[in-house]
N, C-alpha and C positions, 0 to 999 in steps of 0.2 A: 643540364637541361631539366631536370627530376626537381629539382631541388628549385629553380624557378618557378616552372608550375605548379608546385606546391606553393611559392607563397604567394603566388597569382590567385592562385584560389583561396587563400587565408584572405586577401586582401579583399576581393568580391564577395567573403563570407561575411566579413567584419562589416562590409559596405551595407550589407543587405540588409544584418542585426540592426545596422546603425541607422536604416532608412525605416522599419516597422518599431522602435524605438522613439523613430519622433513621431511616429502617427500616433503610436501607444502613449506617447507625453502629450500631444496636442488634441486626439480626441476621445474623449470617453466613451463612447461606443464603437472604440475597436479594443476588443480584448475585456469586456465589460467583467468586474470584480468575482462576479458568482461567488463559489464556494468559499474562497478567501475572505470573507467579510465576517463571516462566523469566526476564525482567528484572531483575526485583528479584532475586531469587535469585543470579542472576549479576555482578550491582552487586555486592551484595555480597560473596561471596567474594572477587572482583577490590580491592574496598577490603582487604580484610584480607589481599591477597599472596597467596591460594589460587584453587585452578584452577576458571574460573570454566565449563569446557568439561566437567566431570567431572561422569557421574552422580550418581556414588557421595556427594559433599558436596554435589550440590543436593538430594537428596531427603529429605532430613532437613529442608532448609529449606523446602521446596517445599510438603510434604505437613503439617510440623507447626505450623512458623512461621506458614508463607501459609495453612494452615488447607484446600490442597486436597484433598476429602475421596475424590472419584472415584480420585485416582489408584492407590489398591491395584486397581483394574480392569485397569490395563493390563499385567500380567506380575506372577510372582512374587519380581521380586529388583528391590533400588532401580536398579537397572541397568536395569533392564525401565519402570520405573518413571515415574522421572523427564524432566519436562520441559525438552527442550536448548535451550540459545539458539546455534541455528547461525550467528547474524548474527556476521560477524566483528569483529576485537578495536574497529576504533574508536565500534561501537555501545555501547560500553561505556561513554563520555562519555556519554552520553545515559545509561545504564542503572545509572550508579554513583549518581547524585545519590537516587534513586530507594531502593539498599540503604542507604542512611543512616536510612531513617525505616522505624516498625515496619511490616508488611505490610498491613496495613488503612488507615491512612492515609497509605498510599506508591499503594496501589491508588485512593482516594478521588483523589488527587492525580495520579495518571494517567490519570483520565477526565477531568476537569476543562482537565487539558492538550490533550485528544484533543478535548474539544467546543472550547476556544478553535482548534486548527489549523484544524478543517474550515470552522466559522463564519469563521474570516478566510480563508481561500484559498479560499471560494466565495464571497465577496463581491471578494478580488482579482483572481480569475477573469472575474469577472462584467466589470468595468470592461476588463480585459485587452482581453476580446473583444467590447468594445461594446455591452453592454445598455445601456438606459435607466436612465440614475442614480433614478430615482422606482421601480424595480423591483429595486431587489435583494433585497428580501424575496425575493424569487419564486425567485434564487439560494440563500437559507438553506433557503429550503422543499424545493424540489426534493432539498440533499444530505443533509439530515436525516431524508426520506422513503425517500433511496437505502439500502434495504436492506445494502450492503455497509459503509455507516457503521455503522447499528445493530450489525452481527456486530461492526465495528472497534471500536468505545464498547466496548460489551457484554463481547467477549474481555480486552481491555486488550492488545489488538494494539500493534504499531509501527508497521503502514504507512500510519499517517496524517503522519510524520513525512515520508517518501518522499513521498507528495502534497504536502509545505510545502516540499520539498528545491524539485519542479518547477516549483511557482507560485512560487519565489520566484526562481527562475533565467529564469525568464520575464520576471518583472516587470525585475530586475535587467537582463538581456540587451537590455530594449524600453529601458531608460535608459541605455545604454551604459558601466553599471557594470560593467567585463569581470570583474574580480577578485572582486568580490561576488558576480555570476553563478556561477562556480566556485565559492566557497564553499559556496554554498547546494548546488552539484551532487554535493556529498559525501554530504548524507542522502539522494539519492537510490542511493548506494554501500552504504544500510544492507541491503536485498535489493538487489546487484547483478546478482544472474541473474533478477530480474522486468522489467529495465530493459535489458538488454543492450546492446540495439541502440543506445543513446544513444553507450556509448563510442565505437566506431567512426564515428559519425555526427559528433559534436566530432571526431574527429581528422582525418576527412578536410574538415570544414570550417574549420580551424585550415590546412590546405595552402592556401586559395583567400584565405581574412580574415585577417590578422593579427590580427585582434584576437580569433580564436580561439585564439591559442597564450598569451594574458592569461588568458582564462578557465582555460584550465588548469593555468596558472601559480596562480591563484587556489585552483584545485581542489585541486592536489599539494601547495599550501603546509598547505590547515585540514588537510587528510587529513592529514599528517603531525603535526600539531600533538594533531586528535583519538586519534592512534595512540599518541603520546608520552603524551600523560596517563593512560592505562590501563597504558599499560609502566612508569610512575615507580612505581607501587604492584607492580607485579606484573611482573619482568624478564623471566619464560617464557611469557607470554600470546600473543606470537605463535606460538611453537613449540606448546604447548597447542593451539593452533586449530588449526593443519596436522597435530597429532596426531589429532584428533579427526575432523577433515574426511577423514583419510588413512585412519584405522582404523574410523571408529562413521559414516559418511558416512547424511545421511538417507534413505536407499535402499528402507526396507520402508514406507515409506508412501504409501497409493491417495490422490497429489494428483491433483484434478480437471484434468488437463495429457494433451496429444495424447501425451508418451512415456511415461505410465500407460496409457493405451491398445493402446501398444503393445506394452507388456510381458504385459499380464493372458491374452494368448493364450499365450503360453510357462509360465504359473506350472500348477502341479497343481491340476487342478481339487477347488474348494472351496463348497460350501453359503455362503458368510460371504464380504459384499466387507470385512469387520474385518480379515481373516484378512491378514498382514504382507506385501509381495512378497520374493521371496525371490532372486531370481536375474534378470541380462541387464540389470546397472543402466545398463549404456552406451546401452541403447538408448532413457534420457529424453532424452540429449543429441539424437537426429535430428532432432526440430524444429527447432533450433538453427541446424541446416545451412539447413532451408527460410525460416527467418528472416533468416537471413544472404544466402541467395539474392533473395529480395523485397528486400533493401536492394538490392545490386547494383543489379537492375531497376528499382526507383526511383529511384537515382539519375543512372542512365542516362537517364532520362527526364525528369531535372530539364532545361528549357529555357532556362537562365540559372543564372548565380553567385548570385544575390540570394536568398541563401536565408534563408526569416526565420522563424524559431523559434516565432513564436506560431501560426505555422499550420500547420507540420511536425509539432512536439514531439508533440501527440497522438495523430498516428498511426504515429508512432514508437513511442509507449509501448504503443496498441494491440496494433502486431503482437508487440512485444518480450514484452507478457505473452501471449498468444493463444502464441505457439511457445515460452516457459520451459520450463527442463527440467525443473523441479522445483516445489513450492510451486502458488505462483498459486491460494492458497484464496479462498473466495469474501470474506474478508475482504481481503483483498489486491486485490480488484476496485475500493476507495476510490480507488487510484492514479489509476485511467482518469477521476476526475471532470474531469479538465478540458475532457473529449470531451464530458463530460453536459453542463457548463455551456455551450461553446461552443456546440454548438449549441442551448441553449435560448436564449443570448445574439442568436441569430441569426436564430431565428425571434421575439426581440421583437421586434427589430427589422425585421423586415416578416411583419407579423403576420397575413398572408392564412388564411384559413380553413384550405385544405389544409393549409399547416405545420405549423397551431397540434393540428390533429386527428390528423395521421402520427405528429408528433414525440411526442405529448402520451397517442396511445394506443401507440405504442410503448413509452413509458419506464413507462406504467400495466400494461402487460401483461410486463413484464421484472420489475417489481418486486410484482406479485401470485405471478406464478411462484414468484417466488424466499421470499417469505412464507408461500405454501402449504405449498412444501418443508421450511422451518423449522417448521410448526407443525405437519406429520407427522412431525418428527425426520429428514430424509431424511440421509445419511451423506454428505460432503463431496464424495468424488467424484463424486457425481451433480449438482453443478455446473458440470460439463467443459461445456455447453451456455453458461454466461455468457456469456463472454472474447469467445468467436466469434460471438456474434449479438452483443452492444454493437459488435463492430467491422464487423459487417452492417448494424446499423443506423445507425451514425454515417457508415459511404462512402454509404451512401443520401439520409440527411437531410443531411449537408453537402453533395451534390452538389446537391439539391433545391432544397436555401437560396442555395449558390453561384451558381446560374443566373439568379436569382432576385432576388440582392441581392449587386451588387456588393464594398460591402466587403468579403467574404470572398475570398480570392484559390481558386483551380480547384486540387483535386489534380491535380498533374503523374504 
């Protein structure tokens, strides 16, 4: 009987996919391009030799090809216009194969990509951190409910790709795949200022492991490899980038981040948080410092060399986006699922009341907040509030669960 309603509901799932599918192929304002158009757009140009970092040539494609109709909103000149892809040149492996097919089913094909990542890295997740193989459903469910997936699907963001970089540098790492481990640690390179804290963190554990200076060896071999295949089509694409990052740097924009905060007191006071920042870009970077200073401290306080990646890496990624200088939209909050799964992993496994009701109304009241906000339009900065309570409440419940059930080892 188990096993029919099960594919009863395969077959109404499939139905469903397959009924917003033709709406999604037949009309273009359902599921309208947004953020995706900067990818493709930029794939593109970079296939054909042109600069794939220039306004001026995406917004012809952006707005006419890719069919984004908002964008005459944002400014009078395609300059004003246009959406950048600041990710640097070797995202452009990833973003070339994408400018080969027309913008609509280059976009259908990057969601479909973005539901396979999440659905396999919260099921590898899952296993990583020792749930109950008879529950990983409960892994799908949890990150397909997680609001900052729906923004990630939804936008046709990248950083779901950065969350497969992690789980699979994870998995890799727990199998003593050193070189693979690196590999994989390169998509995590595609927003390297949301992750920060990871490099330093490999290099000073490559002093103590050898087998950390393989992982790197791994890392600097793809990077290079992913770097070379965007330079064979386009020889100026790194200089391009350092042009763009030197001169158009993305500095007028209110990311939900502590150095947005610190800036909005210095700007001319304005009616409109739309309204661009304008001035005292150096001071996104201050977090950075205090990010930097908590590593210190933490690993001062590491009480042995054994240091083991499945249980660090997420509160690494924590603090690293919580102090970014830049970005850290609430799409970009996908990264931090391996904290979500972990510790739901952990309260399966000892499944005492308290856990299941702390952990369970925590992550119901993170993720209504955050759906409220969406369904009043609320404007992105006013998510600065995620980063730092997910990472309030994961030192809480992990320590909860920690005390509680051995398998997890104690934050040091």
């Amino acid at each position: 009987m188990r096993s029919i309603l099960n594919i009863l509901a395969l077959v109404i799932l499939l139905g469903i996919i397959g009924w917003r599918m033709s709406a999604f192929w037949n009309d273009p304002d359902v599921l309208p391009p947004d953020d995706f158009v900067e990818y493709w757009a930029a794939g593109k140009l970079n296939l054909h030799g042109e600069n794939p970092y220039d306004p001026e040539l995406l917004y012809p494609l952006e707005r006419f090809e890719a069919n984004r109709k908002d964008m005459d909103e944002f400014g009078p000149t395609p300059r004003e216009r246009a959406v950048m892809m600041w990710n640097p040149p070797w995202t452009l492996t990833i973003a070339m194969p994408l400018g080969m097919l027309p913008a609509r089913l280059g976009q259908l094909v990057w969601m479909l990509i973005n539901f396979g990542i999440v659905g396999g890295c919260a099921f590898l997740l899952w296993r990583l951190y020792g749930g109950r193989s008879n529950h990983w459903w409960l892994a799908l469910a949890l990150s397909f409910v997680y609001m900052p997936t729906v923004y990630c699907i939804s936008s046709g963001q990248i950083s779901g790709w950065i969350l497969l970089g992690a789980t699979l540098f994870l998995y890799f790492e727990q199998k003593n795949w050193c070189y693979l481990a690196g590999a994989a640690g390169v998509l995590m390179a595609i927003k390297p200022h949301l992750v920060y804290l990871f490099w330093p963190v490999l290099l000073g554990y490559s002093f103590f492991h050898p087998r950390g200076w393989k992982i790197i060896a791994g890392g600097v071999g793809t990077g290079i490899v992913f770097t070379l295949i965007p330079l064979a089509l386009n020889s100026q694409v790194l200089h391009q980038y350092l042009d763009a990052m030197g001169n158009r740097p993305p500095e007028q924009f209110k990311s939900p981040t502590l150095g947005t905060l610190l800036r909005i007191p210095f700007e001319e006071p304005t009616e409109s948080i739309y309204t661009p920042l304008q001035r005292n870009f150096k001071l996104q970077f201050v977090p950075n410092l205090l990010g930097l200073l908590w590593l210190c401290y933490f690993a001062a306080r590491q009480k042995s060399l054994n240091w083991n990646w499945r249980d660090k890496l997420p509160l690494v990624l924590l603090v690293s986006f919580v102090t970014a200088a830049y970005g850290a939209w609430p799409y970009d909050l996908l990264i931090l699922l391996s904290a979500v799964i972990e510790i739901a992993a952990g309260v399966d496994r000892n499944s005492s009341r308290r856990n299941i009701f702390l952990s369970a109304g925590l992550f119901i009241a993170i993720t209504l907040t955050m759906a409220l906000m969406s369904a009043f339009k609320a404007y992105s900065f006013w998510f600065f509030w995620a980063g730092p309570t997910i990472l309030t409440a994961y030192l809480l419940l992990r320590r909860i669960i920690s005390s509680s059930a051995p398998v997890l080892s104690q934050i040091d």
